[in-house]
C-alpha positions, 0 to 999 in steps of 0.5 A: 750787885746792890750796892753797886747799883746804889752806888750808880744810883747816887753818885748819878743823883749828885752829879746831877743835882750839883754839876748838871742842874737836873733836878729830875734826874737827882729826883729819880735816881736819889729816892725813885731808885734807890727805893725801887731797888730795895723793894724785893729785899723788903717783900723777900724778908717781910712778906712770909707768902714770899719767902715760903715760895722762893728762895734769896736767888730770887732777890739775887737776880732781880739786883743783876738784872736791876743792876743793868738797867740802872748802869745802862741809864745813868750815862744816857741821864748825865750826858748821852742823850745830849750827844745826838748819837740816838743813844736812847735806841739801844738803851729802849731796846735794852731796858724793854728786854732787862725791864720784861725779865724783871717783871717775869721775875717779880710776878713768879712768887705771885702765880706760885702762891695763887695757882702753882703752876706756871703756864709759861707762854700765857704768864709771858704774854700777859707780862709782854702786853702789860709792859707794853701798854705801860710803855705806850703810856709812858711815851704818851706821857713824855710826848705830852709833856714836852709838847705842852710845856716846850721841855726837852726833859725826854727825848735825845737833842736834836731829834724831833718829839714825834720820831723820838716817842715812836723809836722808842716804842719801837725799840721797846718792843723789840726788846720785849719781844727778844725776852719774851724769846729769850725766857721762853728758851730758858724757862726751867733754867732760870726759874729752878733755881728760884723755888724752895 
């Protein structure tokens, strides 16, 4: 799934660059990515502690879910968000629940090396709060970027800054809440097959 993801990632990068003009976008999704991708590969082999507590599904499940997000954002960066059909609804919702299961997943080897066991419900909320006061700040960030300076960098054509920034809150949150649930539902599934 990687190398699907970085194919995505780059042809994304291009297209972007050299048929839509969008310097962001080849920024983002030609070094950002790409490298954002690589990274659990990089502490899975490099850091010892890592590779002492889980084993190469760990890796293996964070590229699927990695995967998702990057071919979910890669229309929505090129064209979508240009149509007016509030494709960014579904896109904050889903990237909100792949984004939670992610962290979930990276944050594992973490409380294992630290403490052992995972106190399930506490290690969800404390990820829940934390990608949710990072998408509070990230909004606020956008908003105020495209307030101060006019653009229209972040937000789906057509539709006002301010509603845009709260739908995307919101359906954020909703798809945190859904993982939160999710995970919580498969805990011991999805985290048994991880350990050494």
């Amino acid at each position: 799934m990687i190398i699907a993801s970085l194919v995505i990632s780059i042809g994304t990068a291009l297209t972007g660059f050299f048929i839509k003009n969008k310097a962001v976008v080849f920024i983002s999704y030609g070094f950002i990515i790409p490298l954002a991708l690589l990274l659990p590969r990089f502490f899975y082999y490099f850091d010892s502690k890592v590779k002492k507590t889980v084993n190469f599904n760990w890796v293996r499940k964070l590229d699927f879910f990695a995967f998702f997000i990057v071919a979910l954002n890669a229309p929505g960066s090129l064209i979508l968000h240009d149509l007016n059909f509030q494709y960014d609804r579904f896109l904050h919702f889903s990237v909100g629940f792949l984004s939670l299961i992610i962290f979930f997943f990276l944050w594992l080897p973490v409380t294992k090396i630290k403490g052992g066991c995972i106190p399930k419900k506490q290690f969800l909320i404390f990820i829940f709060f934390v990608l949710f006061i990072g998408l509070f700040f990230w909004e606020t960030l956008q908003y105020i970027t495209d307030y101060l300076f006019g653009t229209k960098l972040f937000f789906d054509l057509g539709q006002n800054i301010s509603i845009d920034s709260s739908e995307d809150i919101f359906f954020g949150f909703l798809g945190l809440v859904a993982a939160v649930l999710y995970l919580i539902h498969n805990f011991d599934k999805i985290t048994l097959p991880v350990w050494k």
